[in-house]
RORODREN-5731 format. One record per residue (C-alpha): residue number from 1; residue in one letter; chain; x, y, z. Coordinates in steps of 0.25 Angstrom, whole numbers, plus 5000, padded with zeros to 4 digits. Example, Ala and Ser with C-alpha at 12.3 -4.5 7.8 and 13.67 -1.06 7.14 Angstrom:
<rec n="1" res="a" chain="A" u="5049" v="4982" w="5031"/>
<rec n="2" res="s" chain="A" u="5055" v="4996" w="5029"/>
END
This chain:
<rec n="1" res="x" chain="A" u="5000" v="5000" w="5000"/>
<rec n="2" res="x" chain="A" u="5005" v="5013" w="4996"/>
<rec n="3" res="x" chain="A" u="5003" v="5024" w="5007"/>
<rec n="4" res="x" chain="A" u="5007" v="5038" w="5009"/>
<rec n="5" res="x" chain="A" u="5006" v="5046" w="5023"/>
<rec n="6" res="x" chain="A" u="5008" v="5062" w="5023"/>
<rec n="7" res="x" chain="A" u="5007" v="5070" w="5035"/>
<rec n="8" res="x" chain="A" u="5008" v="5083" w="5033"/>
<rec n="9" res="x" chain="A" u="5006" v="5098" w="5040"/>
<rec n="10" res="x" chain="A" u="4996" v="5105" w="5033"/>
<rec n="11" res="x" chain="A" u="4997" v="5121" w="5034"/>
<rec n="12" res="x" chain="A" u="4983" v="5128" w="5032"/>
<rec n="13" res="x" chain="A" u="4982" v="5142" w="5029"/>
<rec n="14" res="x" chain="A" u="4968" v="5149" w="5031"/>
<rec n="15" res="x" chain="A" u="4965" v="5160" w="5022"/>
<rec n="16" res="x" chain="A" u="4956" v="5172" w="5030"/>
<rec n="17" res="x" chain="A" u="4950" v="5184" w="5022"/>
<rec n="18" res="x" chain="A" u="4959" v="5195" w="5027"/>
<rec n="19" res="x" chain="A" u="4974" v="5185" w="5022"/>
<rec n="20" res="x" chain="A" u="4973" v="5182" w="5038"/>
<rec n="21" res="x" chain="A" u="4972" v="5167" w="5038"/>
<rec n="22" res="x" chain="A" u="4975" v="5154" w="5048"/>
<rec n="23" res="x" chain="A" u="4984" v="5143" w="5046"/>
<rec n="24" res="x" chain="A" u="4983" v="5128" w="5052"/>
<rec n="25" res="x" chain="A" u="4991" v="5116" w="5053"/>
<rec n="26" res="x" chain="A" u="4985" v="5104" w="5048"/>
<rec n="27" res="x" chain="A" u="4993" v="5091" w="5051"/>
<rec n="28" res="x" chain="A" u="4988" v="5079" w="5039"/>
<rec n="29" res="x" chain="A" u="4990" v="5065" w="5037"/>
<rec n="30" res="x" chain="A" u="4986" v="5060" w="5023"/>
<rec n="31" res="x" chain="A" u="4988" v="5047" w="5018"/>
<rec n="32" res="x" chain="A" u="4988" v="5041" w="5002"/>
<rec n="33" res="x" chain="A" u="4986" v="5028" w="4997"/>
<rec n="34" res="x" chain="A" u="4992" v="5024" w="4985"/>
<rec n="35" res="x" chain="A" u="4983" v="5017" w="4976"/>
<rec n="36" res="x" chain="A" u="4982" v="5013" w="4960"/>
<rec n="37" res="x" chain="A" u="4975" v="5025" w="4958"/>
<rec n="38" res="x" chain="A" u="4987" v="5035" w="4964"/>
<rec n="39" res="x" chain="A" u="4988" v="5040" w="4978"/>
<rec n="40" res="x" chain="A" u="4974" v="5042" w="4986"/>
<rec n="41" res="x" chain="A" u="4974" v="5051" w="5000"/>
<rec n="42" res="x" chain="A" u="4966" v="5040" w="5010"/>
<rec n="43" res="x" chain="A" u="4969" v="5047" w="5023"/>
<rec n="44" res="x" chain="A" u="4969" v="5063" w="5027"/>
<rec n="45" res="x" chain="A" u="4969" v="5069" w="5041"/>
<rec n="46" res="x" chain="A" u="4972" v="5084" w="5045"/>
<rec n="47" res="x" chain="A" u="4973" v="5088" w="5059"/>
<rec n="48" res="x" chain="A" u="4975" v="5103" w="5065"/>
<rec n="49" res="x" chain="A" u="4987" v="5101" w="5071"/>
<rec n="50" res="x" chain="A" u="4987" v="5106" w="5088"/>
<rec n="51" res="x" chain="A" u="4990" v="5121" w="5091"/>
<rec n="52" res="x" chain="A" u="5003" v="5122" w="5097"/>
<rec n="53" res="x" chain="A" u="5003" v="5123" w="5110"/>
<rec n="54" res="x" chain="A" u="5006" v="5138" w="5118"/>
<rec n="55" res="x" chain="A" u="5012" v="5133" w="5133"/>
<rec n="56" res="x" chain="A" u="5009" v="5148" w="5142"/>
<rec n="57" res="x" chain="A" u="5016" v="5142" w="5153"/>
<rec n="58" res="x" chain="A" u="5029" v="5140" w="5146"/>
<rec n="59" res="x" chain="A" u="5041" v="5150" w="5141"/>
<rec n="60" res="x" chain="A" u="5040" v="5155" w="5128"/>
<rec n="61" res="x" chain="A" u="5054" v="5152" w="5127"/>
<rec n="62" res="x" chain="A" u="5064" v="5140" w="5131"/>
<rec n="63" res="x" chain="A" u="5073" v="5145" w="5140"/>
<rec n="64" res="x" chain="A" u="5089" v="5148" w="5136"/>
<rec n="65" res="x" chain="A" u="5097" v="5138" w="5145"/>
<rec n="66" res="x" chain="A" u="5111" v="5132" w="5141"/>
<rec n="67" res="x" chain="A" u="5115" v="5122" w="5148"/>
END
């Protein structure tokens, strides 16, 4: 059986009226089957992927130690 897996990172830009517009991460999975009659898509998924996580408790910045 010929298979083929492709994750991918899809970037989706958002048009508004005024040029303003929001952009999204989508994370994918697709996979092909490859048959007599060429290569057919027989799996999609798209997930948003998490918001990266603010911590308010913890410094902005590492700390400069040399040890």
């Amino acid at each position: 059986m010929m298979l083929s897996l492709h994750s991918l990172h899809e970037n989706i830009l958002i048009l508004g009226g005024q040029g303003a517009g929001s952009r999204s991460v989508v994370v994918t999975t697709n996979v092909y089957l490859r048959s007599a009659g060429g290569w057919r898509m027989v799996l999609h998924h798209g997930s948003h992927t998490p918001a990266p996580v603010v911590r308010r408790d913890a410094p902005l910045e590492a700390p400069k130690i040399l040890h």
